[in-house]
ZADOMAR-562922 format. One record per residue (C-alpha): z, x, y; residue in one letter. Coordinates in steps of 0.02 Angstrom, whole numbers, plus 50000, padded with zeros to 5 digits. Each point is the difference from the previous one (the first is absolute). Example, Ala and Ser with C-alpha at 12.3 -4.5 7.8 and 13.67 -1.06 7.14 Angstrom:
# ZADOMAR-562922
503905061549775a;499675006950172s;
//
This chain:
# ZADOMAR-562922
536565109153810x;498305009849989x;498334991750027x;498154999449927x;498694998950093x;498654984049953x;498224999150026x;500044993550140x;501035011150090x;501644988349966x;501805009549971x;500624991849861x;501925003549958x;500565004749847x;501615004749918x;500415009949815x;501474997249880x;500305007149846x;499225013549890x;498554999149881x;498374991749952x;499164992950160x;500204981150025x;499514992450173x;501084980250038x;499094989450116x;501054983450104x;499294984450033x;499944989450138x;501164999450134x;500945013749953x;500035019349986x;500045013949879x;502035000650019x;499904981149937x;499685007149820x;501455012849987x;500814991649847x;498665001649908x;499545019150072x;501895004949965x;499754995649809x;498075007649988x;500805017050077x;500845006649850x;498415001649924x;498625000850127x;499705007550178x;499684981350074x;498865002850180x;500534983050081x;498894995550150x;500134989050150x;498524991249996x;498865000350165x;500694988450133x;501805001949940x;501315008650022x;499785020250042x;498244998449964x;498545000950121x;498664985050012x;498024999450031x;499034990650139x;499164990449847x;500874992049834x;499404997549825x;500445001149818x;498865013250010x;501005010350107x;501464999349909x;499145004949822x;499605016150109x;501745001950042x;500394998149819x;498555013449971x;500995011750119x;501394999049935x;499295003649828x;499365014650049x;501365005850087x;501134999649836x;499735013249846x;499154992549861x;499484982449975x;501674987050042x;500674986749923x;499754985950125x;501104985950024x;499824988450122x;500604982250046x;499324984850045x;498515003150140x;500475019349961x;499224993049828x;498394994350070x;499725015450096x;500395011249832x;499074988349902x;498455000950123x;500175016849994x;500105004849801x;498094999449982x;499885015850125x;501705008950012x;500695011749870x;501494992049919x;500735001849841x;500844985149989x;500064982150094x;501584988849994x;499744985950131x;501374988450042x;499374980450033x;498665010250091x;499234987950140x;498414995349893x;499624979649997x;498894991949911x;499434979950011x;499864990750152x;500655004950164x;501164989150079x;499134990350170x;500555006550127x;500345018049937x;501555005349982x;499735014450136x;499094985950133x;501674989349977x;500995015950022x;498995005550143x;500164982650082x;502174999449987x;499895018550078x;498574993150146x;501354989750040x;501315011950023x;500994999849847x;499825013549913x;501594999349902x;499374983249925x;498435008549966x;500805014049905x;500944984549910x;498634991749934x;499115016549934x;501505003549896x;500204983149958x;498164996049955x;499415016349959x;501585007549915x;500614984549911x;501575002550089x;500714980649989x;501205003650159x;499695016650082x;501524995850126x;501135002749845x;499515018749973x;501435013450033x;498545008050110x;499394987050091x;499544999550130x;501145017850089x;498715010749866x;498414995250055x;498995003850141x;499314985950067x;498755009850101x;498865001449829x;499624982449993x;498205009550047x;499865009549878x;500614987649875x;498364987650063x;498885014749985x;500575001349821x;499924980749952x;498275002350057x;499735014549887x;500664991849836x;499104982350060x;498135008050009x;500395013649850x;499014993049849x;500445008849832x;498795010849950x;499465007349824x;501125010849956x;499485014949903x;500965011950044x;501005010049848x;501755002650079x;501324993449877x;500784984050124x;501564992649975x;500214982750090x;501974993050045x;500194981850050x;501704991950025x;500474984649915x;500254991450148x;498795008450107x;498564989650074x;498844990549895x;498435005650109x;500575019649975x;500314997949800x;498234992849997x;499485014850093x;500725011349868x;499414990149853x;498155002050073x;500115018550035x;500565002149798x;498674988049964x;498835010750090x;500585018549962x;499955005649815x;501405012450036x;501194988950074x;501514991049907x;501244988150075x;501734997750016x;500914985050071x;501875005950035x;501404986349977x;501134993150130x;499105008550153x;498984995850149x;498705008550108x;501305012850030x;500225007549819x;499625014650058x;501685001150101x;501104989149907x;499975007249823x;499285019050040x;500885005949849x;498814987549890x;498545004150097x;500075018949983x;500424999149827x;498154989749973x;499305011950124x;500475015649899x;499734991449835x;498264994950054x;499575019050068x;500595007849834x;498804990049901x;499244985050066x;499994989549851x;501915001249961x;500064984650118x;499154984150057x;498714987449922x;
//
């Protein structure tokens, strides 16, 4: 595993697979860049994929001081660390962070997942006060519950094949510091001209489709595909599907979507 070096001094860990055009995967929450190797295993036979842990996870370093900010210079970094402008991919609050970045960073392309964008009202209390309160209490492994279950759409996270021996309950932290992100993000205009591709499951979260419908609304380059018979996690369920869009959408953009 090599590492890039952020802004802000942060070692951010990244790993390569594959051979060819550049294309840089970012995770979500609670997770880590080996979370997306079904999808990265497809993507290799045609790209070099550069698959980061994000800061505060895994093999990656952390700062004193958090913000979405931050992690659109990691993206930046890692950018610049690749030859040519990437293909980014990225996943749920990987999506907000690309998507916050696209204005700024060179990228060729932009496929976000059900990135963490929400639009409407806000529930009351926040979902990251109520998950902050459950981990206050001591129970962090019900406060990893009820992000997956609120935030993911996951209707019984205690059913998943990974649950709960494949994730580290010690980033219910990080996973508060990234409610708070998405909960005071407010979409902005969005005139950037990178060709976007947005995925939503069709049984992914209501409040994350929304998300993706206002981003298309709001972004003249973006079209929008709603995959059948998946959830949140598309992305690792049917990889074959997903890289076939993904490499459909890079060849020409408007061979897919609406």
């Amino acid at each position: 595993m090599e590492t890039v070096t952020a802004a802000d001094g942060t070692e951010i860990a990244v790993e390569h697979d594959g051979d060819g055009p550049p294309l840089i995967a970012l995770h979500g929450s609670a997770a880590t860049g080996e979370s997306l190797q079904p999808i990265v295993s497809q993507l290799a036979a045609d790209y070099t994929v550069t698959v980061p842990d994000r800061r505060g996870r895994g093999a990656s370093g952390d700062g004193d001081d958090y913000s979405l900010n931050r992690e659109v210079a990691d993206l930046q970094a890692l950018v610049d660390a690749v030859d040519g402008e990437p293909v980014v991919l990225a996943h749920s609050f990987g999506g907000l962070v690309a998507l916050a970045a696209a204005p700024t960073v060179d990228i060729s392309r932009l496929i976000l997942y059900e990135p963490a964008v929400t639009v409407g009202e806000s529930a009351d209390p926040p979902l990251s006060a109520q998950v902050r309160s459950l981990a206050d209490e001591g129970s962090d492994t019900e406060a990893m519950r009820l992000f997956f279950e609120a935030g993911s759409g996951i209707p019984d996270v205690t059913a998943m094949p990974w649950w709960p021996e494949q994730i580290n309950m010690d980033w219910v932290e990080t996973v508060i510091r990234e409610l708070e992100a998405v909960e005071t993000f407010e979409l902005p205009a969005l005139d950037f001209e990178t060709p976007t591709l947005l995925l939503t499951g069709e049984h992914g979260p209501r409040h994350l489709a929304e998300g993706a419908r206002a981003v298309v609304d709001a972004h003249q380059e973006s079209r929008l595909i709603d995959i059948e018979d998946v959830g949140h996690l598309g992305l690792l369920s049917e990889p074959e599907h997903v890289a076939e869009l993904v490499t459909t959408f890079v060849d020409d953009p408007a061979a897919v979507g609406q």
